[in-house]
Biopython code that builds the backbone (N, CA, C, O; Angstrom):
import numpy as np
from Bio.PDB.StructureBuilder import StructureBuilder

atoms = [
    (1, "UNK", "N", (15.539, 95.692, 240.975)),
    (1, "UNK", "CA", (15.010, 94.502, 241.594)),
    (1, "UNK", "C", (15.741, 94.241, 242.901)),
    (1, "UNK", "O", (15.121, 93.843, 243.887)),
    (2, "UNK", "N", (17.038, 94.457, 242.922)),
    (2, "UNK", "CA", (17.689, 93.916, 244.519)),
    (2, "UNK", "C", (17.551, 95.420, 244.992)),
    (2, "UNK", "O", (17.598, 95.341, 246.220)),
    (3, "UNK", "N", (17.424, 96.575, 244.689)),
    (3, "UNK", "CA", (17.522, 97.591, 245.327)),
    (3, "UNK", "C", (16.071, 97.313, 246.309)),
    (3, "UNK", "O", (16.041, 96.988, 247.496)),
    (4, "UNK", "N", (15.229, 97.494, 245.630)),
    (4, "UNK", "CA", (13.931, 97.618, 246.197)),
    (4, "UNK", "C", (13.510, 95.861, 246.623)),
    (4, "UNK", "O", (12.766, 95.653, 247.581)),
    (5, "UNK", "N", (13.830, 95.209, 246.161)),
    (5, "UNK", "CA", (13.421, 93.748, 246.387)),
    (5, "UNK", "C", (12.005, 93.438, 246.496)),
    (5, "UNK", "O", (11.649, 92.451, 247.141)),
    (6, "UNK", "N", (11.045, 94.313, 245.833)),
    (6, "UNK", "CA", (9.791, 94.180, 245.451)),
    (6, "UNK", "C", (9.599, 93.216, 244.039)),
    (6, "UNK", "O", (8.467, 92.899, 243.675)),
    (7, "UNK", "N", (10.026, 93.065, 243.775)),
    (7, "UNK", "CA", (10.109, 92.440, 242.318)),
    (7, "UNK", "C", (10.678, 90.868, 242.108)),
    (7, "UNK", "O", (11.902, 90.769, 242.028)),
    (8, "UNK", "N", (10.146, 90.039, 242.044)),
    (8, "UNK", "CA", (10.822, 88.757, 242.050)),
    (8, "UNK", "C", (11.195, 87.938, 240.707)),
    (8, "UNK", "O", (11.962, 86.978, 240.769)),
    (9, "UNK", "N", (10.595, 88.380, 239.445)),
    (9, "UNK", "CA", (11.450, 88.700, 237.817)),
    (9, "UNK", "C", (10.962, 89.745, 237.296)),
    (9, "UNK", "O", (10.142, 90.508, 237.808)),
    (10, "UNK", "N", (11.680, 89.844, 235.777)),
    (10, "UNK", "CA", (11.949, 91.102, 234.957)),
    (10, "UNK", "C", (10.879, 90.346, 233.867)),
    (10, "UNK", "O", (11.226, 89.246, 233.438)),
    (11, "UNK", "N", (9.652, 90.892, 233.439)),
    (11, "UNK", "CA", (9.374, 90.529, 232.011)),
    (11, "UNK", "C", (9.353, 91.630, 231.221)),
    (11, "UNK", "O", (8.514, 92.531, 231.198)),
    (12, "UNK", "N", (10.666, 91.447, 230.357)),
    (12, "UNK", "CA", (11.223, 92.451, 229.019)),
    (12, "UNK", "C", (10.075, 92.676, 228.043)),
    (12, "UNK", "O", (9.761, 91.704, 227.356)),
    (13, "UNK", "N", (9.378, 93.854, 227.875)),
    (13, "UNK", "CA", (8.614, 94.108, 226.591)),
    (13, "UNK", "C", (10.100, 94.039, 225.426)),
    (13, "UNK", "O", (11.129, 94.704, 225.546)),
    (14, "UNK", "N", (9.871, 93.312, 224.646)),
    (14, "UNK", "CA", (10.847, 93.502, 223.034)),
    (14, "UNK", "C", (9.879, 94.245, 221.614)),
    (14, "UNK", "O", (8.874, 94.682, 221.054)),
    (15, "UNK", "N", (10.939, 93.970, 221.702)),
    (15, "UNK", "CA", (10.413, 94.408, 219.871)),
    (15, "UNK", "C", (10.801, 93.485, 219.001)),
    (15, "UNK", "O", (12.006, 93.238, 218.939)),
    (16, "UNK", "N", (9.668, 92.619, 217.954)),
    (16, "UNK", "CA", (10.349, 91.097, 217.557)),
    (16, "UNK", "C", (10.373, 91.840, 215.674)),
    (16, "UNK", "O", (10.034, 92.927, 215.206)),
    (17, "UNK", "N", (10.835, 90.831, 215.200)),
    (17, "UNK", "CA", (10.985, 90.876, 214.206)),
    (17, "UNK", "C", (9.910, 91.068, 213.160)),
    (17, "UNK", "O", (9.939, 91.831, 212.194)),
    (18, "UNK", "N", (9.122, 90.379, 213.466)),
    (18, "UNK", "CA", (7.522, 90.267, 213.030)),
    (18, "UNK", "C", (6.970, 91.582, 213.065)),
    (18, "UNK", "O", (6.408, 91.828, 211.998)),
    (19, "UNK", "N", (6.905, 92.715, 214.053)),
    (19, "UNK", "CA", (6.943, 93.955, 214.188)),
    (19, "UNK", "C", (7.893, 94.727, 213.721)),
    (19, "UNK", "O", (7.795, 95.928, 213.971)),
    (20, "UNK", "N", (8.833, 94.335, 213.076)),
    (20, "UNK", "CA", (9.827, 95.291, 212.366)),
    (20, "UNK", "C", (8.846, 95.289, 211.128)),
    (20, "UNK", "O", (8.210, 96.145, 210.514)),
    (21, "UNK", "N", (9.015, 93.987, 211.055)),
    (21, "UNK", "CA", (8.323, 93.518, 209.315)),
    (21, "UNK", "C", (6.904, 94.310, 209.097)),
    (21, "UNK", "O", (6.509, 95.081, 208.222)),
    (22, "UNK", "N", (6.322, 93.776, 210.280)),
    (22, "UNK", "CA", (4.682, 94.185, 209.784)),
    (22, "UNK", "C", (4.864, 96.145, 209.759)),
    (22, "UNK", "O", (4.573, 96.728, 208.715)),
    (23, "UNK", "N", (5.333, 96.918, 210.940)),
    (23, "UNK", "CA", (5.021, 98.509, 210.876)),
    (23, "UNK", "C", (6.224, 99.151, 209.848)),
    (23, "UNK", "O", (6.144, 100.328, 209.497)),
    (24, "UNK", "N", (7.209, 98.385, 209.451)),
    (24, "UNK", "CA", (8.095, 98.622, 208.684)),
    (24, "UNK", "C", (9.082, 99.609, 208.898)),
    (24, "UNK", "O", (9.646, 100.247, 208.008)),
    (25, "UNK", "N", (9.319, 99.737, 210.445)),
    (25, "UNK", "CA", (10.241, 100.277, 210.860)),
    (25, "UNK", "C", (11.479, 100.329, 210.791)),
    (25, "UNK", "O", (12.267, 99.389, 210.688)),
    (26, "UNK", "N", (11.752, 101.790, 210.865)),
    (26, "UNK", "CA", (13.332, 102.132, 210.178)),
    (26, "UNK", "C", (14.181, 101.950, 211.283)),
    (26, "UNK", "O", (14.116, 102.351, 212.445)),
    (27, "UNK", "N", (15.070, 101.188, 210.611)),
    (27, "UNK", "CA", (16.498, 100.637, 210.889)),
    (27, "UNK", "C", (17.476, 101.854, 211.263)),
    (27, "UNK", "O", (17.510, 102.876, 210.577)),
    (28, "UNK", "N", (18.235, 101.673, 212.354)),
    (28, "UNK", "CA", (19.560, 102.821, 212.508)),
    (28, "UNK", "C", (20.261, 102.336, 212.756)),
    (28, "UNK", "O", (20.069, 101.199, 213.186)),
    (29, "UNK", "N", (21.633, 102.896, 212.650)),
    (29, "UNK", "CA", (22.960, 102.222, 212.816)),
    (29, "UNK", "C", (23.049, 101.495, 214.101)),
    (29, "UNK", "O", (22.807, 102.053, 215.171)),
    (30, "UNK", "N", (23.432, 100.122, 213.993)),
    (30, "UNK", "CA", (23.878, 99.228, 215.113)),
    (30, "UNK", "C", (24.859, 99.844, 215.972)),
    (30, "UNK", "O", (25.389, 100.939, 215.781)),
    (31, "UNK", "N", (25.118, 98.826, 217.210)),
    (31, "UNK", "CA", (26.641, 99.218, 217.803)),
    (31, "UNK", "C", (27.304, 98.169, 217.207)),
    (31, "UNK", "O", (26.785, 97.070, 217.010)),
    (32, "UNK", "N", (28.584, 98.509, 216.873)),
    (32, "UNK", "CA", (29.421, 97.837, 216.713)),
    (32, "UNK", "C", (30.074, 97.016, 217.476)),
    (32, "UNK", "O", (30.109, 97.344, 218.662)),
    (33, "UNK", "N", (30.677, 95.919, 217.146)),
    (33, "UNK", "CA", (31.035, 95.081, 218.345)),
    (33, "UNK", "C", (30.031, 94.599, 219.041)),
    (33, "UNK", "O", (30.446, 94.001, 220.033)),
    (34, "UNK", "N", (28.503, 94.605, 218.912)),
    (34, "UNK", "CA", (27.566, 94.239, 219.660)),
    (34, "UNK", "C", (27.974, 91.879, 219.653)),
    (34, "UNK", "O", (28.167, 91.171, 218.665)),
    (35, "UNK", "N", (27.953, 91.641, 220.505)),
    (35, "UNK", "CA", (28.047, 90.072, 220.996)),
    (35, "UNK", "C", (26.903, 89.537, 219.830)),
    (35, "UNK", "O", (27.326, 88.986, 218.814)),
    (36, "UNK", "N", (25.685, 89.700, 220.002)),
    (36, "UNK", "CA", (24.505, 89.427, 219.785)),
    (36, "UNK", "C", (24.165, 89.609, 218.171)),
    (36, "UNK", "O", (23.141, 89.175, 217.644)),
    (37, "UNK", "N", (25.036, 90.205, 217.607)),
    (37, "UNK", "CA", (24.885, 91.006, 216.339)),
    (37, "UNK", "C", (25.032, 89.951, 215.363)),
    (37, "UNK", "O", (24.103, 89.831, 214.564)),
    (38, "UNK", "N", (26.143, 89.058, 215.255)),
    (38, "UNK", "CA", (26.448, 88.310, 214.424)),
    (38, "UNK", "C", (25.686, 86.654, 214.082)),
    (38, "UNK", "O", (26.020, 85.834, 213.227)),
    (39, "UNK", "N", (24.551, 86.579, 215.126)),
    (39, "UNK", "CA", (23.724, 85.427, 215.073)),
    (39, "UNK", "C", (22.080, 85.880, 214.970)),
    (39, "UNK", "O", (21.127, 85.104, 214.893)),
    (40, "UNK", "N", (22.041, 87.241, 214.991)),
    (40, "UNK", "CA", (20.952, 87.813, 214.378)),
    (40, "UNK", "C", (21.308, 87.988, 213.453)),
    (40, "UNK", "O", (20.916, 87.038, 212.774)),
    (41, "UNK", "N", (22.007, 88.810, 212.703)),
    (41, "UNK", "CA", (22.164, 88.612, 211.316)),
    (41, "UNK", "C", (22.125, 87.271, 210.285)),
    (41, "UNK", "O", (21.468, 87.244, 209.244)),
    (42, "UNK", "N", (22.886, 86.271, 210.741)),
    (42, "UNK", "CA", (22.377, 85.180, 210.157)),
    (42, "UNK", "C", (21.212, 84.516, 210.375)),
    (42, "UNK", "O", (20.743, 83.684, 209.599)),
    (43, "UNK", "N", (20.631, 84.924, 211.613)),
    (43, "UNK", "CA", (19.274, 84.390, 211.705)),
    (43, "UNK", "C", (17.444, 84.816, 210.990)),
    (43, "UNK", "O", (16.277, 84.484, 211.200)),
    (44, "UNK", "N", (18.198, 85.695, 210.120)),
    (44, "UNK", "CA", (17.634, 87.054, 209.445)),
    (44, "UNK", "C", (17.851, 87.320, 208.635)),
    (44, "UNK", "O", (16.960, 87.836, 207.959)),
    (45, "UNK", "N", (18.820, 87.216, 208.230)),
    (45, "UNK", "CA", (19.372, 87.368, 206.818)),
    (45, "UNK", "C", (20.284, 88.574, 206.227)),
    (45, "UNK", "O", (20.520, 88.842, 205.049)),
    (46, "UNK", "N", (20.682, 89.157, 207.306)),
    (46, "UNK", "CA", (21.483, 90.766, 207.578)),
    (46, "UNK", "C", (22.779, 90.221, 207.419)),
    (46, "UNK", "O", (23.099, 89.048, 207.609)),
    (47, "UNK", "N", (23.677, 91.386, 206.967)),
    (47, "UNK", "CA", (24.956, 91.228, 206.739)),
    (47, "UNK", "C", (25.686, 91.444, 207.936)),
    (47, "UNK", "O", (25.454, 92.473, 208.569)),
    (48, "UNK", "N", (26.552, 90.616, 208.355)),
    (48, "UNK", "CA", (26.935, 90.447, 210.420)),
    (48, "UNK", "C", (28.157, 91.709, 209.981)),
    (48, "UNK", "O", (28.638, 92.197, 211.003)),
    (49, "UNK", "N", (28.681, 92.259, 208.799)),
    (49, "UNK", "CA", (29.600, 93.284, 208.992)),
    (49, "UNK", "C", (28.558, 94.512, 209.172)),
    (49, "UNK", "O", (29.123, 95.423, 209.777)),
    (50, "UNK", "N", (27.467, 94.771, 208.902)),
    (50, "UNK", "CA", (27.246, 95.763, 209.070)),
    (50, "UNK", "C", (25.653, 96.031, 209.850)),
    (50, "UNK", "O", (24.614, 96.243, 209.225)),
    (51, "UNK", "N", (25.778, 95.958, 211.358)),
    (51, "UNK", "CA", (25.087, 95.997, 212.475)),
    (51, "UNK", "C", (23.786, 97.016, 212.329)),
    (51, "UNK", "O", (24.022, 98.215, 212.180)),
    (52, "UNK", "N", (22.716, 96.651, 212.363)),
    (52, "UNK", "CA", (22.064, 97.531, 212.915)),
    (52, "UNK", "C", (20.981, 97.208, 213.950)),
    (52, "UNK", "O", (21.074, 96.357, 214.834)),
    (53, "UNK", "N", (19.772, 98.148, 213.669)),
    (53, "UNK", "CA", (19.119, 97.699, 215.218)),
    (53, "UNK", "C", (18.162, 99.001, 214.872)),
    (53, "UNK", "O", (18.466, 100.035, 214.278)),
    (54, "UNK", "N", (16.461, 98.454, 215.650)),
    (54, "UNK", "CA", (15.833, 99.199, 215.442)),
    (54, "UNK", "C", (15.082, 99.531, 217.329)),
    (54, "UNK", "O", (15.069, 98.761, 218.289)),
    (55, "UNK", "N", (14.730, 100.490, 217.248)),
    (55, "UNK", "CA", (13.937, 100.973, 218.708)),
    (55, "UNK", "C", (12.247, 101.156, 218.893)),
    (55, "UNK", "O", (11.430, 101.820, 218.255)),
    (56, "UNK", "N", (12.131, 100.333, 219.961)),
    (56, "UNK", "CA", (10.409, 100.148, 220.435)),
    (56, "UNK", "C", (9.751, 101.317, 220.433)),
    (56, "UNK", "O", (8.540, 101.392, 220.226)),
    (57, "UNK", "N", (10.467, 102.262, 220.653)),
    (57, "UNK", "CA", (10.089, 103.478, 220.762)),
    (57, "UNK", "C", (9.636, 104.074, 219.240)),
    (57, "UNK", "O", (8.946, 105.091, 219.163)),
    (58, "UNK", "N", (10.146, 103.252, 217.897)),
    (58, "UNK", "CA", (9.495, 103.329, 216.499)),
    (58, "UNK", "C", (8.398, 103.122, 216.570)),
    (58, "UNK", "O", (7.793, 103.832, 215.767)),
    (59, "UNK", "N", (7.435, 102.170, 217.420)),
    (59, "UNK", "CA", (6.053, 101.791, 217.064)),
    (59, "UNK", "C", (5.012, 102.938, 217.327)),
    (59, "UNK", "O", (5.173, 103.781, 218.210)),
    (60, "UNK", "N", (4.189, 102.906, 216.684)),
    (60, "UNK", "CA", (3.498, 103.827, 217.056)),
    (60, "UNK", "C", (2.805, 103.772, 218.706)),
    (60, "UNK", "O", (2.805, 102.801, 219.463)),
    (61, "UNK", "N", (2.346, 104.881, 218.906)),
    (61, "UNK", "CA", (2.407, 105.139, 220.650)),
    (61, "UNK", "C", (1.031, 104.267, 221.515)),
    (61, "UNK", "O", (0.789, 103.881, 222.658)),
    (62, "UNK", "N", (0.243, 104.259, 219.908)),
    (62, "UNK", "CA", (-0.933, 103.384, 220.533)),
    (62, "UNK", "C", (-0.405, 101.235, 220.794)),
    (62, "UNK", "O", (-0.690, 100.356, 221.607)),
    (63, "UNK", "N", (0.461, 101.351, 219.523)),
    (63, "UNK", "CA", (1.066, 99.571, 219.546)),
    (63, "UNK", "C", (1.664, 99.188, 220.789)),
    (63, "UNK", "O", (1.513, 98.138, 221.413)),
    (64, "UNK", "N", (2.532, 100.431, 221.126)),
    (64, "UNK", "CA", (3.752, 100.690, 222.106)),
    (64, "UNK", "C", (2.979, 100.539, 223.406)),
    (64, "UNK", "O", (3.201, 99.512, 224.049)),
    (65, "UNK", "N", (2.055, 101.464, 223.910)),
    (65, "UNK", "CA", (1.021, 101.242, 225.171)),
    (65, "UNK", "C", (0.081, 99.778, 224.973)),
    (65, "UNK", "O", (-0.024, 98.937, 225.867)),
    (66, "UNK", "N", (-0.280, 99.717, 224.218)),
    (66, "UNK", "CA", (-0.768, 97.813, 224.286)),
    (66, "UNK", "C", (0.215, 97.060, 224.405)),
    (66, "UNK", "O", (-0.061, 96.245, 225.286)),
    (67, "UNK", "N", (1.280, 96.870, 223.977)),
    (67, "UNK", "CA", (2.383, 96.001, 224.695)),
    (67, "UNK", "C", (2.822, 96.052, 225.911)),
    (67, "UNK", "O", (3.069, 95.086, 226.633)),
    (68, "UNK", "N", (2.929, 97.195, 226.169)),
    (68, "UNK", "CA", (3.392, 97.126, 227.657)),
    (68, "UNK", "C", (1.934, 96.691, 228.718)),
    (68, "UNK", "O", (1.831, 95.668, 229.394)),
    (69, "UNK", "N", (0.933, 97.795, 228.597)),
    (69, "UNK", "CA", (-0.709, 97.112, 229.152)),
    (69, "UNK", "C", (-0.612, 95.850, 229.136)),
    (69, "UNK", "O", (-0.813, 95.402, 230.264)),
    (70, "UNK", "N", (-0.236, 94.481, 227.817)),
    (70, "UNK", "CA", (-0.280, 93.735, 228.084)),
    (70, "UNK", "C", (0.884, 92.467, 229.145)),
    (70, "UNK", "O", (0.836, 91.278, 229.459)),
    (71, "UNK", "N", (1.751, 93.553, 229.349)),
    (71, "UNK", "CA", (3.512, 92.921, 229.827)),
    (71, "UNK", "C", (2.478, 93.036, 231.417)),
    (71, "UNK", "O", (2.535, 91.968, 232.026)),
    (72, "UNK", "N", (1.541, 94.178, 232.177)),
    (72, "UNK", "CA", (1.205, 94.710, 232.676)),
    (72, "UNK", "C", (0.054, 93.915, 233.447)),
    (72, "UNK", "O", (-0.125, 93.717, 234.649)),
    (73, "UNK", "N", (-0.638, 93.543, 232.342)),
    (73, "UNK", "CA", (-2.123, 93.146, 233.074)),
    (73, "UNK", "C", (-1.804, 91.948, 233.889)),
    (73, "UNK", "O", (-2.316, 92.279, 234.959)),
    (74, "UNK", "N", (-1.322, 90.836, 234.072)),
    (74, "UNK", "CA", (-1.472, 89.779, 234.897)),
    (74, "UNK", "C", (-1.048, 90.166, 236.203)),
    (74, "UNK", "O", (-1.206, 89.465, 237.203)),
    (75, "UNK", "N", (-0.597, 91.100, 236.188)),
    (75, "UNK", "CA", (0.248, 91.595, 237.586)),
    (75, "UNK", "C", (-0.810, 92.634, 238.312)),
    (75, "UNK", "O", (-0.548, 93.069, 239.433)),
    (76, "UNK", "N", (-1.682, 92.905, 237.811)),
    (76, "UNK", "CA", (-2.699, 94.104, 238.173)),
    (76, "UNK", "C", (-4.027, 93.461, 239.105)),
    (76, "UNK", "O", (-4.982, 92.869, 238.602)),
    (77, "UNK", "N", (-3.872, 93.680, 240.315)),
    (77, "UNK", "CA", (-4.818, 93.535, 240.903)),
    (77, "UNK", "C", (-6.005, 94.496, 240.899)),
    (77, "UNK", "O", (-5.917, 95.644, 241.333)),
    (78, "UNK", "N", (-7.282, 93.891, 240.311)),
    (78, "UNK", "CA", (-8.152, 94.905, 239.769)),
    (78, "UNK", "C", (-9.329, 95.411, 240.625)),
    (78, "UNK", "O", (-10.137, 96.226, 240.179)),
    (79, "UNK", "N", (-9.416, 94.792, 242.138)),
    (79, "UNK", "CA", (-9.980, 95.037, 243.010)),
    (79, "UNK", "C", (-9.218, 96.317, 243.810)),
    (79, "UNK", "O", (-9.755, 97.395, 244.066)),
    (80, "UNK", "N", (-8.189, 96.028, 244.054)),
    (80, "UNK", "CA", (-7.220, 97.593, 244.352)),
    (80, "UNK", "C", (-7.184, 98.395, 243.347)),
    (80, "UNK", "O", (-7.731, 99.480, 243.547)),
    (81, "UNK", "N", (-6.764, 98.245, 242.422)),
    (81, "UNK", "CA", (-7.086, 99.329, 241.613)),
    (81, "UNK", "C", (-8.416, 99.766, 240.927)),
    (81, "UNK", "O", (-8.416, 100.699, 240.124)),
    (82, "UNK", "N", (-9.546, 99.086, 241.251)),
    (82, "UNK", "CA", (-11.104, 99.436, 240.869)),
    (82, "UNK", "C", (-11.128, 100.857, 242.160)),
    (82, "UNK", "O", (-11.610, 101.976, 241.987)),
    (83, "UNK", "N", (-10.351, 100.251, 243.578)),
    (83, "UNK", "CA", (-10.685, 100.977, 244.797)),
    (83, "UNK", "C", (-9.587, 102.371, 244.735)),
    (83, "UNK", "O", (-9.880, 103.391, 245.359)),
    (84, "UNK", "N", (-8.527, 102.294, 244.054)),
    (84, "UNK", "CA", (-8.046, 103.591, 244.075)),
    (84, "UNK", "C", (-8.499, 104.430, 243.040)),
    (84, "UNK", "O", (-8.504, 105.636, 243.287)),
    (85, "UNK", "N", (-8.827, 104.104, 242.089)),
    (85, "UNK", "CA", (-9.375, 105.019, 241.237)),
    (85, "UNK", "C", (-10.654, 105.548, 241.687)),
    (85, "UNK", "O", (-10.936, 106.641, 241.196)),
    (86, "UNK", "N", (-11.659, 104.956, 242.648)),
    (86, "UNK", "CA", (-12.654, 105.387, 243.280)),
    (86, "UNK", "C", (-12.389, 106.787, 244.202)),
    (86, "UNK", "O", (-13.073, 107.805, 244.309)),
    (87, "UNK", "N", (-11.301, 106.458, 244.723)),
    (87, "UNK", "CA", (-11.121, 106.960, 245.913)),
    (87, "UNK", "C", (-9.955, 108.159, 245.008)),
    (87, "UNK", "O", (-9.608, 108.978, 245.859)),
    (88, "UNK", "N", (-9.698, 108.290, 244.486)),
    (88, "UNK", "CA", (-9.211, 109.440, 243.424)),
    (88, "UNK", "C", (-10.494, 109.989, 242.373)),
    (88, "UNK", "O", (-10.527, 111.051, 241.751)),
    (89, "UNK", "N", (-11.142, 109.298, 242.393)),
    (89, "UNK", "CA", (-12.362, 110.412, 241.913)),
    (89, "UNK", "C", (-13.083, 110.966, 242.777)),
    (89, "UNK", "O", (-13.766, 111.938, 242.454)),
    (90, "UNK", "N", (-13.092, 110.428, 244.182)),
    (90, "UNK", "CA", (-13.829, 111.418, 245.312)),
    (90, "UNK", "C", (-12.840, 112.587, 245.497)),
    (90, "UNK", "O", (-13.256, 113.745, 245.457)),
    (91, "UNK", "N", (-11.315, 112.255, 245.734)),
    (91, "UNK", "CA", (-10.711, 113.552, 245.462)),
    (91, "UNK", "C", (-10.717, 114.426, 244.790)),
    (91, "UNK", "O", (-10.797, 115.620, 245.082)),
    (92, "UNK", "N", (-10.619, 113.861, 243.658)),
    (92, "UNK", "CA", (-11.063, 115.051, 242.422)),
    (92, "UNK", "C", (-12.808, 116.051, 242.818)),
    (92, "UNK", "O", (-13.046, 117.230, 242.559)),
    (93, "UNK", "N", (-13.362, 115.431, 243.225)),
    (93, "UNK", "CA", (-14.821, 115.843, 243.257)),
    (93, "UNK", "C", (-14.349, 116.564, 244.509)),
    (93, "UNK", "O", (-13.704, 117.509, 244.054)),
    (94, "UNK", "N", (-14.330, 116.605, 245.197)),
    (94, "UNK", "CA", (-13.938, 117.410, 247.062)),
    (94, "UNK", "C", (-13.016, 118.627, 246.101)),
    (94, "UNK", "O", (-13.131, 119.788, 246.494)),
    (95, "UNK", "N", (-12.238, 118.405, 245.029)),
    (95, "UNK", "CA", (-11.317, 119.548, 245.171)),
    (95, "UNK", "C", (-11.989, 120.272, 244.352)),
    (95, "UNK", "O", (-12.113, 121.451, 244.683)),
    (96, "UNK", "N", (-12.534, 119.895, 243.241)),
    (96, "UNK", "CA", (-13.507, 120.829, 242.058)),
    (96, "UNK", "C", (-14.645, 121.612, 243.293)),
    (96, "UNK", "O", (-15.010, 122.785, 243.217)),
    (97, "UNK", "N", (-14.973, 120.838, 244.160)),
    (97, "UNK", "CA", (-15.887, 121.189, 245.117)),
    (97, "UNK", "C", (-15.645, 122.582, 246.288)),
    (97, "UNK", "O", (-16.542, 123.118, 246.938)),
    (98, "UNK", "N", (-14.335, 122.900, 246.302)),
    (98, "UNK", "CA", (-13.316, 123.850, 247.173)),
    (98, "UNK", "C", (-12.749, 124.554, 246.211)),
    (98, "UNK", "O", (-12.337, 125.618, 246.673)),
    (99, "UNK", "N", (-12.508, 124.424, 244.898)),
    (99, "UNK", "CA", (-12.067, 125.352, 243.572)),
    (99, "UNK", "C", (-13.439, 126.082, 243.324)),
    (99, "UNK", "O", (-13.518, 127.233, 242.894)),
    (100, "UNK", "N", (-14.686, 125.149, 243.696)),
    (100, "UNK", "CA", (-15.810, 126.549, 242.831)),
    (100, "UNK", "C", (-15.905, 127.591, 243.582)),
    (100, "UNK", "O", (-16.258, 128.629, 243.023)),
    (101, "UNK", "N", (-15.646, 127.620, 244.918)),
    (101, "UNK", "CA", (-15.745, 128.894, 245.905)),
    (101, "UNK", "C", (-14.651, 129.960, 245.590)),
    (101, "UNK", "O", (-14.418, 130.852, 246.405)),
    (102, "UNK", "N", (-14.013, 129.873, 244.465)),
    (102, "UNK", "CA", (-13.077, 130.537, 244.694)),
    (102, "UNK", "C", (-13.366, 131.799, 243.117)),
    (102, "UNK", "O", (-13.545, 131.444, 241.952)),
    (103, "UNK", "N", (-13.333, 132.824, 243.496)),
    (103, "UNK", "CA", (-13.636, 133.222, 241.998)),
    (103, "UNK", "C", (-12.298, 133.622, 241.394)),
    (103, "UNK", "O", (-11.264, 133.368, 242.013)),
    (104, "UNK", "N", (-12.269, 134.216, 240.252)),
    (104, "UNK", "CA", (-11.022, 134.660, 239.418)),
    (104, "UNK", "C", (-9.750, 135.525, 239.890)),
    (104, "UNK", "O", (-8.563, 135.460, 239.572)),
    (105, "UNK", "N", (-10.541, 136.456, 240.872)),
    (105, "UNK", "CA", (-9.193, 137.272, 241.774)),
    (105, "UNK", "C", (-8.558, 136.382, 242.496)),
    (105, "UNK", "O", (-7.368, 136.655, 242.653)),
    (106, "UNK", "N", (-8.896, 135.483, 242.958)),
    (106, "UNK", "CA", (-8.482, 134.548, 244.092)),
    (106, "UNK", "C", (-9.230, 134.390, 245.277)),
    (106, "UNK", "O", (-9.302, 133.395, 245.999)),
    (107, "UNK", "N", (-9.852, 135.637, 245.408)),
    (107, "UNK", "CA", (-10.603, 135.604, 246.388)),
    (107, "UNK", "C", (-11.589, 134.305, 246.798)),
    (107, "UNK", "O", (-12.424, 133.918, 245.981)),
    (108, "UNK", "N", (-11.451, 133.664, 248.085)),
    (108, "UNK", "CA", (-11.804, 132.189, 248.702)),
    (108, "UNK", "C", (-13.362, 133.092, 248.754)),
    (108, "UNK", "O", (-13.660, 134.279, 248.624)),
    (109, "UNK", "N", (-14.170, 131.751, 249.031)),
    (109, "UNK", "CA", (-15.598, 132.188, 250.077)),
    (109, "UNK", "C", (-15.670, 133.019, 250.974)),
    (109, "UNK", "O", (-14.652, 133.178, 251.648)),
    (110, "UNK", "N", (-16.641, 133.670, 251.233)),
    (110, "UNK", "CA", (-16.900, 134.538, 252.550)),
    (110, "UNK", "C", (-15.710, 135.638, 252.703)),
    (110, "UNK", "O", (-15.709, 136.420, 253.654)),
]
sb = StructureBuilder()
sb.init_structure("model")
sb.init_model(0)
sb.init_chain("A")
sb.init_seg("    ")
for serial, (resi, resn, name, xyz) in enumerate(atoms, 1):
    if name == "N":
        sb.init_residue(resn, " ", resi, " ")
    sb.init_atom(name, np.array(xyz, "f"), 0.0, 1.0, " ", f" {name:<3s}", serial, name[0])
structure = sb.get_structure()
């Protein structure tokens, strides 16, 4: 964010609890010493001696891409991007269009 200074906040995709619960994702060892550890556990019902912690990267890949799509969409201007995807399918078409002249040896047109 200060490197590039394009960005004026951070909205964090998480992973809540409710999604541990509902896909029933497996738990791995915490860090220890984590700050944060000992008021999630009581807020949860976990034992604060023994830390753990689960990763977004557990959800499956379709849950995982709708969360972020949705962290995503308010920020998406859909008139620019209706127009680049246009303008990337004329590319695609111009290049399939300069690939058919070409047969299997390599050999170009003419």
């Amino acid at each position: 964010m200060q490197r590039t200074g394009c960005w004026s906040h951070i909205t964090r995709v998480l992973l809540t609890y409710d999604q541990i619960r509902t896909y029933a994702l497996p738990a791995a060892e915490g860090k220890q010493g984590d700050p944060r550890w000992p008021a999630f556990a009581d807020r949860y019902g976990f034992d604060p001696a023994e830390p753990v912690q689960w990763e977004v990267e557990a959800l499956e890949p379709e849950e995982l891409q709708r969360l972020v799509l949705a962290a995503v969409e308010p920020y998406v201007d859909r008139e620019v991007l209706a127009a680049q995807l246009a303008r990337e399918q004329r590319q695609r078409r111009a290049l399939s269009g300069f690939l058919g002249g070409w047969d299997a040896s390599g050999a170009g047109p003419g």
